[in-house]
C-alpha positions as CSV (number, residue, x, y, z in Angstrom):
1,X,-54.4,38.7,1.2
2,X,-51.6,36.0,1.1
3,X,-50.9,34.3,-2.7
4,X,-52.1,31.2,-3.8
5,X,-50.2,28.4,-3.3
6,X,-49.5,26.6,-6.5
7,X,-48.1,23.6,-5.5
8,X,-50.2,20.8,-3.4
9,X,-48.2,19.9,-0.1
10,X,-46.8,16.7,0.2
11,X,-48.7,14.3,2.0
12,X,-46.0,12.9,4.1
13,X,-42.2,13.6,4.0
14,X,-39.6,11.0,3.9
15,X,-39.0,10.8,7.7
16,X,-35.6,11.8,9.2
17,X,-34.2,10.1,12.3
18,X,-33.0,12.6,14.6
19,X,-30.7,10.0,16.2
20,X,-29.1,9.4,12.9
21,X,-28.5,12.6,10.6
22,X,-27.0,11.8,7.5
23,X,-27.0,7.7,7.4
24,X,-30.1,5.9,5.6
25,X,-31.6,3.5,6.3
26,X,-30.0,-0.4,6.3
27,X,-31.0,-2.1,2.8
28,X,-30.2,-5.9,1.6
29,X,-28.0,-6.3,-1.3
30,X,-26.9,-9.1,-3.3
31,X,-23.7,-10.2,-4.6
32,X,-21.8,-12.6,-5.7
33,X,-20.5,-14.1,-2.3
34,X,-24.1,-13.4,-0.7
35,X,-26.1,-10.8,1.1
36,X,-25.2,-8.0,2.4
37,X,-26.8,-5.4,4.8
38,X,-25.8,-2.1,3.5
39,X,-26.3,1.3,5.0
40,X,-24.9,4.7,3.3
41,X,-23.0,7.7,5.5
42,X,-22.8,11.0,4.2
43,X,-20.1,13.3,4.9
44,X,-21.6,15.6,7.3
45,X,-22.3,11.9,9.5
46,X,-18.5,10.6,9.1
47,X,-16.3,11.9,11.3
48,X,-13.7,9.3,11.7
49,X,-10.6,7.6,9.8
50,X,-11.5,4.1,8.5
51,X,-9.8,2.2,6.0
52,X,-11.4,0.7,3.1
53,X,-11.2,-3.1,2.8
54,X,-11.4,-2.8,-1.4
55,X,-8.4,0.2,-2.0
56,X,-6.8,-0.1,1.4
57,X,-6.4,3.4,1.4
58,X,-8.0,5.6,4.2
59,X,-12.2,7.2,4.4
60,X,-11.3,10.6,6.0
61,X,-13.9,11.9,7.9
62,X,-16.1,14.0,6.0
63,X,-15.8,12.0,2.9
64,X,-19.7,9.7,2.0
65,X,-19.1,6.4,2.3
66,X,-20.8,3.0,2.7
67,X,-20.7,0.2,5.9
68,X,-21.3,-3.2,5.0
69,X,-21.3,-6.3,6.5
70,X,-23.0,-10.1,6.0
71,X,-26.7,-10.6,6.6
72,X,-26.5,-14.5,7.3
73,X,-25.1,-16.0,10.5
74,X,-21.3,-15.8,9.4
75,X,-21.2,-12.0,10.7
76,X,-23.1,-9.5,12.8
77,X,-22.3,-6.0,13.4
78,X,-18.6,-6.9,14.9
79,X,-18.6,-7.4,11.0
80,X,-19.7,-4.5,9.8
81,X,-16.5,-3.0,7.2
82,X,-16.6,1.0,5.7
83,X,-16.1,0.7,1.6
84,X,-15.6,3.6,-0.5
85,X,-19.0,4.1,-2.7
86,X,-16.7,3.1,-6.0
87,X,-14.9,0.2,-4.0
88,X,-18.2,-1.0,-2.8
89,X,-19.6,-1.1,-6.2
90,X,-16.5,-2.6,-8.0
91,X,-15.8,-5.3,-5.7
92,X,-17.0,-8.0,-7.9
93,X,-14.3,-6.7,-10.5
94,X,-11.2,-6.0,-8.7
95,X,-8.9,-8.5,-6.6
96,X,-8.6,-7.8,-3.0
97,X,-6.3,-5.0,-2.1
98,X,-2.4,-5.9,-1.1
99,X,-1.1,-4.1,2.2
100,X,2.3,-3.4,2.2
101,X,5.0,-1.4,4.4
102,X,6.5,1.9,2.9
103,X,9.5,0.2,2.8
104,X,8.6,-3.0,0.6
105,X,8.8,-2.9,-3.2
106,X,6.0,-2.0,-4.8
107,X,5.9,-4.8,-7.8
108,X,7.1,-8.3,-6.8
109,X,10.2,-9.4,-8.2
């Protein structure tokens, strides 16, 4: 005789896309400057280098990060840009990031 099960089974699973491992599924969110289609990556789904549009520093692969891009007609997916989580989240308090050479000072004088 097997034991008693005590827990009921769940009726229906959240239901993974074998395509897609790792990446959920595209939400609307909106800010400030409008709406944005927004999709999360984990870090087993990243595997490659992007640079992050609010820190200008590198997403390594590996690391969970967010893609975003407009939902109106300014932008499609040719639009789409890969935030960090924090970035993504703090972009209505921080000024856009400054890229600069190795060479150029780092404070303006």
């Amino acid at each position: 005789m097997s034991p008693r099960r005590n827990r009921p089974r769940s009726a229906k699973k959240e239901e993974e896309r074998p395509d897609r491992p790792g990446i959920t599924e595209d939400r609307v969110q909106q800010w400030q400057d409008g709406e944005y289609m927004v999709r999360n990556v984990f870090g087993g789904a990243a595997v490659k280098t992007y640079r992050c549009p609010g820190c200008v520093q590198d997403i390594r692969p590996g690391v969970a990060h967010v893609v975003a891009w407009p939902v109106d007609d300014r932008g499609g997916l040719t639009d789409r840009r890969h935030w960090h989580t924090g970035c993504w989240r703090a972009r209505d308090r921080r000024g856009p990031g400054v890229e600069r050479s190795r060479s150029a000072p780092r404070y303006g004088r």
